[in-house]
C-alpha positions in Angstrom: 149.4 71.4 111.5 150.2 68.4 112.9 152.5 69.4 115.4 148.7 71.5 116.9 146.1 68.4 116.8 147.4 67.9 120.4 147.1 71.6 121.2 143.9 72.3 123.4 143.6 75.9 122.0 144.1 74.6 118.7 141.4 72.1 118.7 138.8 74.3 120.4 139.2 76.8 117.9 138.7 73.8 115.3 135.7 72.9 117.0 134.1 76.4 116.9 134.7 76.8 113.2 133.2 73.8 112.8 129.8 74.9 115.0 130.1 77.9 113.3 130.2 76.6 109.5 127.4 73.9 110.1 125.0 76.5 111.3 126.1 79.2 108.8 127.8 77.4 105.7 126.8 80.3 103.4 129.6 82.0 105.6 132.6 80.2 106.8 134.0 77.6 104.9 137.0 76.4 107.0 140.5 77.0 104.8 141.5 73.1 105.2 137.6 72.3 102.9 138.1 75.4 100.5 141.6 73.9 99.5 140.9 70.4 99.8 137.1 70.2 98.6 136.4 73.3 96.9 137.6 72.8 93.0 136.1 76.2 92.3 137.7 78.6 95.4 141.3 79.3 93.2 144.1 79.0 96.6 144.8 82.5 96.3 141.3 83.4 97.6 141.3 80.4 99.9 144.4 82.2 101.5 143.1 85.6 101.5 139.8 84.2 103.0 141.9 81.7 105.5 143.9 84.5 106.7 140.3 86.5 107.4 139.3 83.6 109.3 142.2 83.6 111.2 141.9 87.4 112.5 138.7 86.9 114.1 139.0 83.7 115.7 142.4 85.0 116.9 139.6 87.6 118.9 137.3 85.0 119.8 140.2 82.8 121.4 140.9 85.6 123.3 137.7 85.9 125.3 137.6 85.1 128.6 136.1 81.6 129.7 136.0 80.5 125.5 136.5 77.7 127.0 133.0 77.6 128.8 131.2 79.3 125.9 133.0 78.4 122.8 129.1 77.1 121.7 127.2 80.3 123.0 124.9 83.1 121.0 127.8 85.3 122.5 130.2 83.5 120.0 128.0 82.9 117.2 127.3 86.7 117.7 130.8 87.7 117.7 131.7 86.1 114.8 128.9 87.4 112.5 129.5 90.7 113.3 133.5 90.8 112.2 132.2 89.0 108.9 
């Protein structure tokens, strides 16, 4: 991971999991706070839910102009819906 915080993609997607988890806490807890701050998530299910996480942003990065809209309804939409 440390090798990525210069990574542009990598901190955009960082920055829409964090948009996305203070509006909707109840349903995205990023894997980094369910292993480090989360005594009750065991790791297995952190992983399991991590690797969840992972599949749909891996869509989201790939919409065109994420860049321009990483903070839109569009998003936030897109997200919800492959919860």
């Amino acid at each position: 991971m440390r090798d990525k915080t210069a990574d542009k993609t990598f901190l955009l997607q960082k920055r829409i999991e964090a948009h996305f988890s203070a509006k909707h806490p109840e349903k995205w807890i990023p894997l980094y706070s369910m292993v480090t701050y989360s005594p009750h998530i065991r790791y297995s299910e952190a992983l399991v839910n991590g690797n969840k996480q992972q599949a749909i942003m891996d869509k989201i990065m790939a919409m065109p102009d994420i860049e321009a809209k990483w903070d839109s309804a569009e998003v936030e939409n897109a997200i919800l819906n492959s919860l």
